[in-house]
C-alpha positions in Angstrom: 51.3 82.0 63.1 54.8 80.7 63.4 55.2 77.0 63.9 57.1 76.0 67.5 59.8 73.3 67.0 60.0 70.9 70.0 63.3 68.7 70.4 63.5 65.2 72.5 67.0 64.3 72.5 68.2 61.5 74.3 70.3 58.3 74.3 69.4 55.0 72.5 66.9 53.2 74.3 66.2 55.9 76.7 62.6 56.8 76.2 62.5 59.8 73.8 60.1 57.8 71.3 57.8 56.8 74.2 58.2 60.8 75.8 57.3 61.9 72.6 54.3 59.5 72.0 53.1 60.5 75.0 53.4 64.5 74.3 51.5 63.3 71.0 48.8 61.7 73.1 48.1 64.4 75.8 48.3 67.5 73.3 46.4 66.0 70.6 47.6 64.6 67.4 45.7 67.4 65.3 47.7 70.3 66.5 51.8 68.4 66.3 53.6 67.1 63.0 55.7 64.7 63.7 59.6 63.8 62.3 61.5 61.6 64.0 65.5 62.2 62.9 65.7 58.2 62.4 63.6 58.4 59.0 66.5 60.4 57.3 69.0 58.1 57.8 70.9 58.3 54.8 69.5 55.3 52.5 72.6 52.4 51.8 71.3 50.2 49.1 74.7 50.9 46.8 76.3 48.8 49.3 76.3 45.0 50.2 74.6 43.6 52.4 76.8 42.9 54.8 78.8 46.6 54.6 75.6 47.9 55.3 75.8 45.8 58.9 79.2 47.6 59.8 77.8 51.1 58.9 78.2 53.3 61.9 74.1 54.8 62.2 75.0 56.4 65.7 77.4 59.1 64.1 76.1 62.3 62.9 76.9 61.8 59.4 74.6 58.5 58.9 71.8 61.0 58.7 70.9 62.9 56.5 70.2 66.0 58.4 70.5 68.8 55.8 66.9 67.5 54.5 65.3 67.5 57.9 66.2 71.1 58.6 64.7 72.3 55.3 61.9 70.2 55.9 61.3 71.7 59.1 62.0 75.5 57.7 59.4 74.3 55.1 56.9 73.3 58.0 57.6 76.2 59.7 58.8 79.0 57.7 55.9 78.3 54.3 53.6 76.4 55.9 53.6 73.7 53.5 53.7 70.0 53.5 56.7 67.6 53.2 57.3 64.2 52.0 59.3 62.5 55.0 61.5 59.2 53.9 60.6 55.9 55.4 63.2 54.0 56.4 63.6 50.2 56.8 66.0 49.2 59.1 65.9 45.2 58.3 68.1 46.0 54.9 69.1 49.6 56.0 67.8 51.3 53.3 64.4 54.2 52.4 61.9 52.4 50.7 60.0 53.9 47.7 57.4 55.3 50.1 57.1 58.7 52.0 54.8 59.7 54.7 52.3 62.9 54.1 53.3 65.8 57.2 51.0 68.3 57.0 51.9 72.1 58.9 50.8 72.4 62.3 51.3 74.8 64.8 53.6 72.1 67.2 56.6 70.5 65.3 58.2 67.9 67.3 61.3 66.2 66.2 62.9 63.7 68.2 66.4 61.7 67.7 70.0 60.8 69.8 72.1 63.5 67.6 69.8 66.2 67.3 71.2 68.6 69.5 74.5 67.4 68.4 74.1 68.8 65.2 74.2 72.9 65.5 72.3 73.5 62.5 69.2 72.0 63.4 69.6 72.3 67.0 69.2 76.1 66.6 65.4 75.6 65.3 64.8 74.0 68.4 62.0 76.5 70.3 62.3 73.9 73.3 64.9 71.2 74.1 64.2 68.3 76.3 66.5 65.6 77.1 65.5 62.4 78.6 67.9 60.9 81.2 67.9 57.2 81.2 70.7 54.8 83.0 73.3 53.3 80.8 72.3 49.6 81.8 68.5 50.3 81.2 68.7 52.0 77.5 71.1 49.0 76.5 68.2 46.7 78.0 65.2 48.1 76.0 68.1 48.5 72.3 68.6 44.7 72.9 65.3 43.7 73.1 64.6 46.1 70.3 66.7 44.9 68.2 66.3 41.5 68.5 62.0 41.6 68.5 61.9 44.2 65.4 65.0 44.4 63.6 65.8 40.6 63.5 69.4 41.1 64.9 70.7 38.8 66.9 72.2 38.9 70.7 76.4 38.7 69.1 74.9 41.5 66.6 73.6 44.0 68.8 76.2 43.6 71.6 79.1 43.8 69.4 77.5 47.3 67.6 76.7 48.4 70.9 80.8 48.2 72.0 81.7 49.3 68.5 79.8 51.7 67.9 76.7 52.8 70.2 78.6 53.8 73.7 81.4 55.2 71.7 79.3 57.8 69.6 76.9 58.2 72.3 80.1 59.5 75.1 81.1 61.6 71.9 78.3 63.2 70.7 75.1 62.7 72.4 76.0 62.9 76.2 77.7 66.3 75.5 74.6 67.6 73.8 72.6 67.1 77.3 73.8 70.9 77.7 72.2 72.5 75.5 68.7 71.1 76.8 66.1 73.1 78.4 64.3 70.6 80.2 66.5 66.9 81.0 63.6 63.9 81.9 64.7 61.7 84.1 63.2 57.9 83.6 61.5 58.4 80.5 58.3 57.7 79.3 57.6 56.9 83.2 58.2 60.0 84.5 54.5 61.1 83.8 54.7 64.3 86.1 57.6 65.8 83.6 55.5 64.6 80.7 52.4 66.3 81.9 54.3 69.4 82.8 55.6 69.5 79.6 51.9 69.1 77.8 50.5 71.8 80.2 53.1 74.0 78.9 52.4 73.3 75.2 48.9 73.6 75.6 49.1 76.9 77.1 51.7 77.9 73.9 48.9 76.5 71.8 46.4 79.0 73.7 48.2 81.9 73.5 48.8 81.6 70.0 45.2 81.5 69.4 
């Protein structure tokens, strides 16, 4: 049986994590691996600590998205396990650990440049995009930042100007196109999410 790839794409702060949590919880954790695009950011340790702070994550080539795809063509493709990076986002850097993902017959991969990149985005069986206002998404980044990451206000709003909204008008608000399905709302829209359960439960079914 050949392994469907599900994409949620969508900016920062939007509700792609929580969409995809809640695909995770309604379908069943037993039948979907996992791989969120922000464990292969690329790991920055040869630099200081404080070049690290200026790197720009919200461009494509922060990640490292060559091992993803073959990760995923692994999952897929050979039905074998991968060893997916952990990343620590305090000192910007993969720590020595991996997480186990075993094959499964749902692959779901979420991230803001995955349909921005062309190689991976053509794995993609399904493509949603969740839809989330500009003032909202920089709402829940702050408060993420600040409560997880230990960054402070002057931190996040000046990587936000810098970086974030520049990246995101470049590359992740064009990539809305190539989406399938676009969420509005996020993780609180739970008629989309449940539509979009239904529908992997009956791919699941018929597959069986």
């Amino acid at each position: 049986m050949r392994s469907i790839i599900i994409g949620v794409a969508g900016g920062t702060g939007s509700g792609k994590t929580t969409v995809a949590r809640r695909i995770l919880e309604q379908v069943g954790t037993e039948h979907i691996a996992y791989l969120p695009h922000d464990a292969y950011y690329k790991d920055l340790s040869h630099l200081p600590p404080e070049e690290r702070k200026k790197f720009n994550f919200d461009h494509p080539d922060s990640l490292e998205t060559e091992l993803l795809i073959a990760h995923l063509k692994r999952l897929r493709d050979d039905h074998l396990p991968v060893e997916m990076p952990v990343y620590d986002f305090t000192t910007y850097t993969r720590t020595t650990e991996t997480q186990h993902v075993d094959p499964s017959p749902i692959i779901l991969v979420d991230g803001i440049l995955i349909f921005a990149e062309p190689g991976l985005r053509e794995l993609f069986d399904v493509r949603l995009y969740v839809d989330t206002d500009p003032d909202i998404r920089f709402i829940r980044r702050l408060n993420r930042d600040l409560e997880e990451r230990g960054r402070s206000v002057e931190s996040v709003i000046d990587q936000y100007m810098t970086t974030v909204r520049p990246m995101h008008m470049e590359f992740v608000e064009p990539s809305k196109r190539y989406a399938d399905v676009i969420i509005p709302q996020g993780g609180f829209n739970t008629i989309a999410i449940e539509m979009v359960a239904a529908r992997i439960r009956g791919l699941l079914a018929s597959e069986t």
